[in-house]
N, C-alpha and C positions, 0 to 999 in steps of 0.2 A: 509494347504495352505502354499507356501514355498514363502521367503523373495520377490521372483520377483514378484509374483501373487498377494502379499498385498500391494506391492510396485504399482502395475499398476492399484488396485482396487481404493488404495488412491487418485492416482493420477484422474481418471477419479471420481470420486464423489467429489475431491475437485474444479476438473476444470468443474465440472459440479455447481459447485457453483458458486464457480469464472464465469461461462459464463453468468448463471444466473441474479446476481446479478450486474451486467456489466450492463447488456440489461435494467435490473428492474431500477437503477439508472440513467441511460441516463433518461430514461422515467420519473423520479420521478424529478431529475434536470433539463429537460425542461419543465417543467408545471410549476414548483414551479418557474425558471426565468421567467416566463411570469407574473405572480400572485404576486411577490415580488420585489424588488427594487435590484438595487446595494446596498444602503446602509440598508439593511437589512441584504444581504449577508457578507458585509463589518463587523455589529456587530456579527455574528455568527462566523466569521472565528476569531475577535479578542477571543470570550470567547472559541471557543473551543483549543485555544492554552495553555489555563489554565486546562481546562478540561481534554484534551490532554497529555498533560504533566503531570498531576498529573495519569490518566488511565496507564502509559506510567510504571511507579517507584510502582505501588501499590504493587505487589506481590514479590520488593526488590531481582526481577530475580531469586527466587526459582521455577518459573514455568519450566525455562530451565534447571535449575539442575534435577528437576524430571522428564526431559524428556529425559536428558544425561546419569543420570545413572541408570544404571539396575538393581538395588537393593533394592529400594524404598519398604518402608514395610505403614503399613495402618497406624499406631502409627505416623509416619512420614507426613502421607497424610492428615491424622486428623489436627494434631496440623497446619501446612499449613495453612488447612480449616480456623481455627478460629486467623491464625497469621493473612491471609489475611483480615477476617471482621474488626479485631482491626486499622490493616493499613488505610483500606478504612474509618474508621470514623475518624480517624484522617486526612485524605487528605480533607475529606468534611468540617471538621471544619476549617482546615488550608485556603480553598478559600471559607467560605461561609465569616469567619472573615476578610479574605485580598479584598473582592471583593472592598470595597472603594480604596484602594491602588493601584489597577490591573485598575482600571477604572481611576483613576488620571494618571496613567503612559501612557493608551491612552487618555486621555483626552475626556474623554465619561462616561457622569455620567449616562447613560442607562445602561453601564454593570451592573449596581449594583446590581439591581432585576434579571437581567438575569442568574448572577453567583451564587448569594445565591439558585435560584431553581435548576439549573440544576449540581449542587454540592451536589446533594444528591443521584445523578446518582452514583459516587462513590461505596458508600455504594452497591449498588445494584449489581453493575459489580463486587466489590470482593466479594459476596458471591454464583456466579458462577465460581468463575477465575481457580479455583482447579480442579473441571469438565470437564471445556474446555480444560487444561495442558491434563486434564488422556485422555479424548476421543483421541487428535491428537497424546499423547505417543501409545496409543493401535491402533491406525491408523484406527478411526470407523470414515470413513470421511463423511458414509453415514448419521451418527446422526448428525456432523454439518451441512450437506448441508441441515438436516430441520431446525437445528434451525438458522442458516444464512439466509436464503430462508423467513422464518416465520418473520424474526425479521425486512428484510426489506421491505416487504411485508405492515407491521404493519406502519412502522416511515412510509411510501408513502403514506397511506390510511391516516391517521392520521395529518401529515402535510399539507396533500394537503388540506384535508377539513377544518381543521383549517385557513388555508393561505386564501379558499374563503370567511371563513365567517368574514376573515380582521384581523384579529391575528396578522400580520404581522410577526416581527422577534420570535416571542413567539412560533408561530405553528413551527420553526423547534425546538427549545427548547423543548417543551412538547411532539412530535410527536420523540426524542431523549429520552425521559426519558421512554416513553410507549415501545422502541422499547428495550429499557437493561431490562427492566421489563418483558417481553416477553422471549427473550433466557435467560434471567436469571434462567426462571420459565422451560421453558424448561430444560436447560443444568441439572438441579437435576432430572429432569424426565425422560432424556435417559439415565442417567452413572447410572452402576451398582455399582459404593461405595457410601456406606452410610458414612458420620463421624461419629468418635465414639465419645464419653464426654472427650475424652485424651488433654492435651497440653503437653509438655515437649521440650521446648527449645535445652537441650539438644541434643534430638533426632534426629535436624535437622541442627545441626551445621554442618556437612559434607556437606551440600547440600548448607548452609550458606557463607562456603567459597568459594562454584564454583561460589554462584549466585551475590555474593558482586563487581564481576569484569562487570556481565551482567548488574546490577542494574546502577553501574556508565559507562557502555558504553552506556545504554539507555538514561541516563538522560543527556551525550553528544550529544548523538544521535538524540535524539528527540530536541535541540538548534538547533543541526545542518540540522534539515529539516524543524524549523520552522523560523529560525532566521529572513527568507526574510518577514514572515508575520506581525514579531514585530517588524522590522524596517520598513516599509510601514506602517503599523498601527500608529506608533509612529510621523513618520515626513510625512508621505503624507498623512494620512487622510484616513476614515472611504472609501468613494466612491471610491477611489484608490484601495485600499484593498478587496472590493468588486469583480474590473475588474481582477484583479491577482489572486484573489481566483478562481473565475470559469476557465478561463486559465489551473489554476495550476490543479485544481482536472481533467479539462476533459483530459493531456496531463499523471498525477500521477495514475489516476484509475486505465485507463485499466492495465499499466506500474507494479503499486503495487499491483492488484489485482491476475495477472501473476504469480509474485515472490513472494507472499505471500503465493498462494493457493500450489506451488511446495514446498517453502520453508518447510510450513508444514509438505510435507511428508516427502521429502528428511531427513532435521533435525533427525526424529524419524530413518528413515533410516540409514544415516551415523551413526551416532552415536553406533546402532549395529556391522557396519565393523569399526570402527575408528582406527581398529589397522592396517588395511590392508587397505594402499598406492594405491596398484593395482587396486583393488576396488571400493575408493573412488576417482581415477583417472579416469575412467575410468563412472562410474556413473556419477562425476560433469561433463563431457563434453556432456555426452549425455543429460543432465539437460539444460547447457546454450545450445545449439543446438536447443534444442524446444523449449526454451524459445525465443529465437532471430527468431526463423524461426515465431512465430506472433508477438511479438511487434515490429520488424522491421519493416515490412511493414506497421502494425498500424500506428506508428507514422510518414514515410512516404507520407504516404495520407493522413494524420490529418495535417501535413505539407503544404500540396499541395493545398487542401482545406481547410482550416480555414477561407480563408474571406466569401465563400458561407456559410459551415456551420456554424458558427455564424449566420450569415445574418439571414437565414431560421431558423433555430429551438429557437435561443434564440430571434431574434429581433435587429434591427438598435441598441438601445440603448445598447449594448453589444460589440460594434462594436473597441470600444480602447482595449478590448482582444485578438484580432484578431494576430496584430506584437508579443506578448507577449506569446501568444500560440505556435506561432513557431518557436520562440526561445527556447521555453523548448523544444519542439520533441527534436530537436539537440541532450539535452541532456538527456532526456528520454528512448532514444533505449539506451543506455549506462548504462543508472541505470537500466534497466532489467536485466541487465546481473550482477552488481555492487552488486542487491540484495541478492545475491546468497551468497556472503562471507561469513556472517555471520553464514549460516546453517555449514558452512566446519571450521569455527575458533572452533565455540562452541562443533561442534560433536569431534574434537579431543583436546577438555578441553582447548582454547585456550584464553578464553574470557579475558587474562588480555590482550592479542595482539589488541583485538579488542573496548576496552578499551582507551589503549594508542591513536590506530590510531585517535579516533574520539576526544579526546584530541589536537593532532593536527591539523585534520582536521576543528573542528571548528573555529579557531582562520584564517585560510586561509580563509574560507567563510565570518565570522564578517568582517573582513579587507573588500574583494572582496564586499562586502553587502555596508558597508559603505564608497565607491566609488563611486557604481554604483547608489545609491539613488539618488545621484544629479543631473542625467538623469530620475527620476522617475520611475516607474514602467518595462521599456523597460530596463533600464539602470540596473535595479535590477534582470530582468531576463539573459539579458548579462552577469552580472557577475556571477550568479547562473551559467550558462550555458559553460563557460570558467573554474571556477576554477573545476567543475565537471571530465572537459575532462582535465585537467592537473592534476587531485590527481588519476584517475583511475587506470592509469599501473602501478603506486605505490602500492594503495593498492593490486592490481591483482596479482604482482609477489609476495610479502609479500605471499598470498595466496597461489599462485602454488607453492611458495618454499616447503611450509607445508607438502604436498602430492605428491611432484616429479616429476612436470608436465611443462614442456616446453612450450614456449612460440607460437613454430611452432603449433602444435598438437593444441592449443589452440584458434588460429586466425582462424585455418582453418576452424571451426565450423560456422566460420561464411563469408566465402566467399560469396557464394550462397543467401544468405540472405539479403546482403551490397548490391550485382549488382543487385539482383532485387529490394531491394526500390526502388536504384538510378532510376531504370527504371520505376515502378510507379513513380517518380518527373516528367521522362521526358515525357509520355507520356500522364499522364494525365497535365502536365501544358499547353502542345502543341494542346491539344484537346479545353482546356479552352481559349486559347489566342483566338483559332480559331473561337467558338464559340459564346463567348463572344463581344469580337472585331470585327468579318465581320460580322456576324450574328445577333450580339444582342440579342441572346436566352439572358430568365429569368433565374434566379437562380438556382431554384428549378430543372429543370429540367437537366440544367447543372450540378447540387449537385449530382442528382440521377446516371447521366450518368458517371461523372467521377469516383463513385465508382465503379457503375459496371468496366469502364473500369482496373480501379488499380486492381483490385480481379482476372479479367482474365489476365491480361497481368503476376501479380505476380505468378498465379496457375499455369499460362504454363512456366513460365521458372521455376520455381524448380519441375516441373514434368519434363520435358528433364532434366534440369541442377541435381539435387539433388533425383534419383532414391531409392539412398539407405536409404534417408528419408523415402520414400514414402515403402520402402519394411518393414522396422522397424516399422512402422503404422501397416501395415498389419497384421506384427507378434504381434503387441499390442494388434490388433482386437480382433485376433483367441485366446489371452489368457482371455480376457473376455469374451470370448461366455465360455470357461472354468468356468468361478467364480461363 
């Protein structure tokens, strides 16, 4: 099987995850909004920022060294194996000990119990973490789509029942530990390497020095996409934090789910051609091209509609999400395409570039963060949403400079995609005014309709307008009925 056919197999078993797990989670997050509180949601989003962030630094970014380079021997995979578990129980000790501190700094002495259980989560996520690297380096994307599939599967069944029988914030707590416990058990049970009883430090110094630049761009990285939660958390409070959470995940899901599921493959991809410009020119546009041709309109009609869906699926009392949801769209179609940098910094060994950016980038958000807080939650999505669209073309050309790619060739990708959101806004807003206001239709049926309408009005103009999308499809088909 040659580089395109594993390339396209990847891609459809990761986005067959990614679709899945999309659909699995909406379903799993409105049930458990009806069943739970804001400030339920409120304490889970403060603790898994610690959770998060320690998940984030465990494996000290040798997963991407061993997936950059191509030389990686078992000796090396070994020692990994067991650098990882040692990391992992020093992160669980580090916040099962700090959970007092973490819970003063929100001012919530609920975190306490919450962080010492769910801090042993740690442990269990690095003693898959090595598995996970090997399967996406060998591009068996079909053994994560069971164990992704499996795992959420698990945390839904798990929380939800726990939620009914009044758990409260604990059932997603515990319904999160059963769920790493599960792909954990998995991920040894589909990878073909066993570890061997080796460690040798040594051995993995090369991989040490790539991963030292990824380690500290994550642990920027990861401030700079939670920064908004701990500064809402900190000065507005538990309930605040709750409405910005759900917001933020339904507008980041699909968005990161997207760019995750390609990043995946792309990464192991690039990485192979890293040296040829032409190649990896020419693959990243066709990357953000599909990537923009659905989160565009996603986030357009999430846009459009947000005060109906809200209404209907989560309920009234979700209702101060509403402005704050469409605020981020704004800048959600943008960070789809944003997410992509990383797979092109890393695959041509770049990671202290990317490193440095998020070094400055954070310090523009903190600023932007602690402005907008004193408008509250709206005020904090504003700035979120502002400094995003003024750091992008920065980052972007940084980027294209890398592999030789012009700015024209780059936009164009996404013409077709820009004029049709725009036109789901307008057509489904014109529908809504109509029906809503002369009419007085309910929600729900307006909610229903106005998707349909977004979905066709968007299908038929990049079917006339963007044929050679749809021809490219085609030829992606015919190479899977091949695989």
């Amino acid at each position: 099987m040659n580089l395109t056919q594993r390339t396209v197999k990847g891609v459809i078993w990761s986005g067959s995850s990614m679709l899945s797990i999309t659909i699995i989670n909406f379903v799993i997050l409105a049930v458990l909004a009806r069943l739970l509180s804001p400030l339920d949601f409120g304490l889970m989003g403060m603790v898994m920022v610690a959770i998060g962030f320690a998940t984030t630094i465990a494996d000290l970014g040798l997963g991407a060294a061993v997936i950059q380079r191509q030389d990686v021997t078992d000796e090396q995979l070994s020692t990994f194996f067991f650098f990882n578990i040692f990391l992992g129980a020093i992160l669980c000790a580090i916040v099962y000990f700090s959970s007092g501190l973490i819970a003063a700094f929100f001012k919530k002495s609920a975190l306490i119990g919450l962080l010492k259980i769910i801090s042993f989560s740690l442990v269990i996520i690095s003693m898959g973490q090595i598995f996970r690297t090997l399967l996406q380096k060998w591009m068996d994307f079909k053994s994560l789509f069971k164990v992704e599939i499996s795992g959420i599967i698990i945390y839904g069944v798990s929380s939800i029942a726990l939620a009914i029988k009044g758990f409260g914030v604990w059932s997603l707590v515990y319904g999160f530990l059963v769920r790493q416990a599960v792909e954990t058990g998995l991920l040894w049970a589909l990878t073909a390497f066993k570890p061997r009883l080796v460690f040798n430090l040594k051995k993995i110094k090369n991989l040490i020095n790539f991963g030292i630049y990824v380690f500290g761009e994550r642990i920027i990285n990861y401030f700079n996409r939670n920064l908004d939660y701990i500064i809402i958390g900190r000065f507005l409070g538990t309930e605040a934090l709750g409405f910005y959470t759900l917001a933020y995940q339904l507008m980041l899901f699909p968005v990161s789910k997207m760019s995750g599921m390609v990043g995946k493959v792309i990464f192991p991809v690039f990485s192979i051609v890293q040296n040829d410009n032409t190649k990896l020119r020419n693959g990243y546009l066709k990357v953000v091209k599909y990537i923009s041709l659905i989160t565009f309109p996603m986030m357009a009609g999430l846009f459009v509609v947000a005060p109906e869906f809200i209404s209907v699926i989560y309920g009234t009392k979700w209702q101060p999400t509403v402005l704050v949801l469409q605020i981020l769209c704004i800048v959600g179609a943008m960070q789809s395409i944003g997410t992509t940098v990383g797979s092109v910094l890393y695959s041509k060994g770049r990671s202290d570039i990317a490193f440095k950016w998020n070094c400055f980038a954070i310090c523009c958000y903190a600023a932007a963060f602690l402005l907008g807080v004193r408008r509250g939650i709206v005020g904090v999505a504003t700035a979120y949403t502002i400094t995003g669209l003024i750091l992008f073309p920065i980052v972007q050309t940084i980027t294209n400079n890398l592999i030789d790619l012009k700015w024209k060739p780059f936009l164009k990708q996404f013409t077709n995609q820009f004029i049709g959101g725009a036109l789901i806004i307008l057509f489904v807003f014109g529908f809504k005014t109509i029906m809503l206001k002369e009419f007085g239709f309910s929600q729900i049926p307006v909610l229903v309709i106005a998707i349909l309408i977004g979905i066709v009005v968007y299908t038929a103009f990049v079917f006339f307008r963007g044929k050679s999308s749809i021809i490219e499809g085609i030829e992606i088909l015919k190479i899977k009925r091949k695989l």
